[in-house]
C-alpha positions in Angstrom: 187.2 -20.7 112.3 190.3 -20.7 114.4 193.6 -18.6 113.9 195.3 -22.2 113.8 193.2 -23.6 111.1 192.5 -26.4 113.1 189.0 -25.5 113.0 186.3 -25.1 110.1 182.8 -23.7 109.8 180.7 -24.3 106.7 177.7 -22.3 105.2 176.4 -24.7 102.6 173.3 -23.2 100.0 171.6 -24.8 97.0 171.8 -23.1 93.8 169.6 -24.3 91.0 171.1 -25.8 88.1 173.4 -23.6 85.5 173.2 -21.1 88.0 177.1 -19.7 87.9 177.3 -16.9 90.3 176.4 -17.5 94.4 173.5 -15.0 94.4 174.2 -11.5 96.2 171.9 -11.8 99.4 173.1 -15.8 99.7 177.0 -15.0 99.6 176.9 -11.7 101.6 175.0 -13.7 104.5 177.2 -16.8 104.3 180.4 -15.0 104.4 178.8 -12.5 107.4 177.8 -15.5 109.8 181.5 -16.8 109.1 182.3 -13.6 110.3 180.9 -14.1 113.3 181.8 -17.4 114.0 185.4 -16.6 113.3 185.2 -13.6 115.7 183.0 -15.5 118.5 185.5 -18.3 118.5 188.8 -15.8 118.6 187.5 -13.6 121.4 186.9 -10.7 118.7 189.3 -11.0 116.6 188.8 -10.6 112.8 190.3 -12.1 110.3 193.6 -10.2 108.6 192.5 -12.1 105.3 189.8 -14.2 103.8 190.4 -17.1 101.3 187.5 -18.2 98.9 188.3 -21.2 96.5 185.6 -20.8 93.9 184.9 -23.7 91.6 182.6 -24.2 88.3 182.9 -20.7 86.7 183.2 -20.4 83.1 185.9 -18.1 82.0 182.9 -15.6 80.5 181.5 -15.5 83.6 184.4 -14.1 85.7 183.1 -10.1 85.7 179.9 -11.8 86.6 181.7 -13.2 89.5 183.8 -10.6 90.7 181.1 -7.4 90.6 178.6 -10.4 92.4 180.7 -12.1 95.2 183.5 -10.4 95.5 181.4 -7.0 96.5 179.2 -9.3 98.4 182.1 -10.2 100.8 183.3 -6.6 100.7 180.0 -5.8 102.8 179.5 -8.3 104.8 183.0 -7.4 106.4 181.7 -3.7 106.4 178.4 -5.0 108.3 181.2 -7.0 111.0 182.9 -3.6 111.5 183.1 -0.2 109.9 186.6 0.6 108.0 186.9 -3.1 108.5 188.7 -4.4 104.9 190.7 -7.6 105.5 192.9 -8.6 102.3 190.6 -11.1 100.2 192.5 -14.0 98.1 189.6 -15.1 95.5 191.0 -18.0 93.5 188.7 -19.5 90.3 189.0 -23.0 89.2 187.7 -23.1 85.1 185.6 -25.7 84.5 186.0 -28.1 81.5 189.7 -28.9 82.6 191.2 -32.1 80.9 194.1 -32.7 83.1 194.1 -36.1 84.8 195.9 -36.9 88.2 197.2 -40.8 89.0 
């Protein structure tokens, strides 16, 4: 939540099972309270970028993903401010990876 990163806030939803994408209403309110608590805790100050590490989408599924969450973050940062578009880093990790780590 901080500008330091020294602090985190968590919005944490259960999806049912196979479900790929975060539905709309679910990931544009997650990401709007974030907003909020980010700007709360930094006197009004908004974000300059949001980073979302996305894991579990099939590679099919990525249009799915980007028309669905992507766009839901888009206005959830229009509902924090008017003209307000922070730069968004969206980064996808495939499932059914067979690399191992000792």
């Amino acid at each position: 939540v901080d500008k330091f990163f020294s602090c985190h806030y968590t919005e944490v939803r259960a999806m049912t099972s196979r479900q790929e994408c975060i539905p709309v209403d679910d990931m544009e309110s997650m990401v709007y309270e974030q907003l909020k608590a980010f700007d709360l805790y930094n006197e009004g100050i908004s974000p300059q970028r949001i980073i979302c590490y996305r894991d579990g989408v099939a590679h099919n599924q990525f249009e799915e993903v980007h028309e669905v969450e992507i766009h839901a973050i888009e206005r959830a940062c229009q509902k924090i401010a008017q003209g307000y578009q922070p730069q968004i880093v969206f980064i996808v990790e495939q499932k059914g990876g067979g690399a191992r780590f000792f």
